[in-house]
C-alpha positions, 0 to 999 in steps of 0.5 A: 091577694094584695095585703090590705093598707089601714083602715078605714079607706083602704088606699086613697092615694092613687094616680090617674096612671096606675088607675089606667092599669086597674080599671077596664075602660074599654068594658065600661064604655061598652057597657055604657052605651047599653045605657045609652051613655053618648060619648061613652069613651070620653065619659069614661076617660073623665070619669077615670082621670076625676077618681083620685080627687074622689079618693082625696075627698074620701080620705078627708070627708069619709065617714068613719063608722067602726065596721070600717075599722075591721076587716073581721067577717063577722063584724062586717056581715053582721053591720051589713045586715044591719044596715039594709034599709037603714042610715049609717048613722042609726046603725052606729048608736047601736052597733056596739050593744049587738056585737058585744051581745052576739060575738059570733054566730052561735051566740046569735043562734042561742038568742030568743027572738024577743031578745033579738028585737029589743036590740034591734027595734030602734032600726025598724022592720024589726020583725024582717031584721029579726028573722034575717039574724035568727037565720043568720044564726042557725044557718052559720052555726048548723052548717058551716060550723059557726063560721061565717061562709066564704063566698057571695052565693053562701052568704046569700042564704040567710032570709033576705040577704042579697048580693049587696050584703054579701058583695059588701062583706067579701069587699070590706072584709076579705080584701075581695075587688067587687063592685057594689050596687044600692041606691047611691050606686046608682045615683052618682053613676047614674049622674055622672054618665048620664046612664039610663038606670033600670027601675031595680038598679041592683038587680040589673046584670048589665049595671053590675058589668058596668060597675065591675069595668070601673071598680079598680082590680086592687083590693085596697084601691077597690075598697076605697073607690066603692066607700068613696062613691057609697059616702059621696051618695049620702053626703054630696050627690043626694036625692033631693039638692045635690051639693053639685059645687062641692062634689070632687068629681062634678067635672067629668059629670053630665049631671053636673055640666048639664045643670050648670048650662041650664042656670046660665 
């Protein structure tokens, strides 16, 4: 595995050439035409050539939460749980108080559940997040001896931990190149390709494939290519108003390049 650069971003310098050997452009453009991408080989060469002004954007407006300051699996895991459903920003006024409080899994497994849901009420579904970490607890102290698991189907088995989860995890704190599904995925791709997305992006096989062709097969630059689409979701290419003129990427978006034709 190739030794992991400093965190936060992983690796943001990248040239479009080097971008040439570690993303599979000829899988993404065919996974694009099963999403009825038109031009799907040009769009992906755009896209491809706009990634290192998205990773330049990434180093400079990025979001520095402390999960991405550790690539300790714990730490990791137990932010991404925390995160389901939930803004970064709630996550980080607490995040400090739960690690110190549970350290390690065993720790987790020793708490009550009421001690659980007072650190954790302020995020929400508190009775859904509070069975997720008492699982969370007991399954990694009683079965791998404590240790948080090293692979995407283990670290499924706690309550309610899908793949994004435990994909997230192996990415950000293994150093593994995986690529990562959840609303902003499929925003800003959806976007950009002007790719056809299923009502259940994250559990659609083929947006996985198409995903995988385009996340770069280095762990550093993999790292920084899935925080800067993450991060560009929340911050630029936004539900509702998307800051399309600020966007690093907007000229190989169709999104972007259709609009900008219908306010002429």
């Amino acid at each position: 595995m190739t030794q992991r650069s400093v965190l936060p971003f992983g690796r943001t310098e990248v040239s479009s050439e080097e971008l040439e050997q570690l993303i599979d452009k000829e899988e993404a453009a065919i996974q694009a035409e099963k999403g009825e991408v038109e031009n799907a080989v040009q769009q992906v060469e755009d896209f491809v050539d706009s990634v290192p002004d998205l990773l330049k954007w990434l180093e400079q407006q990025g979001r520095k939460y402390p999960w991405r300051a550790t690539n300790d699996p714990w730490k990791v895991y137990l932010a991404e749980i925390l995160l389901q459903r939930t803004r970064g920003d709630a996550v980080e006024k607490m995040y400090s108080d739960v690690v110190q409080r549970f350290p390690n899994p065993e720790a987790l497994d020793e708490a009550s559940e009421e001690e659980i849901k007072e650190l954790v009420h302020s995020l929400g579904f508190v009775n859904h997040r509070q069975k997720t970490l008492k699982e969370v607890g007991s399954i990694f102290t009683e079965q791998f001896n404590g240790e948080v698991p090293d692979s995407v189907e283990e670290l499924k088995k706690p309550w309610r931990v899908g793949d994004y989860s435990a994909r997230a995890t192996q990415l950000f704190a293994r150093g593994r190149s995986m690529a990562l599904v959840d609303a902003n995925f499929a925003r800003v791709i959806g976007r950009v390709f002007d790719y056809e997305m299923p009502q259940q992006p994250h559990k659609s096989k083929d947006v996985y494939a198409l995903l995988e062709a385009l996340t770069p097969d280095e762990p550093d630059v993999a790292r920084s290519f899935n925080l800067a689409i993450l991060d560009l979701g929340a911050l630029v290419c936004t539900p509702d108003d998307p800051d399309c003129e600020s966007c690093p990427i907007s000229s190989a978006c169709h999104y972007y390049q259709s609009t900008r034709m219908e306010g002429n």
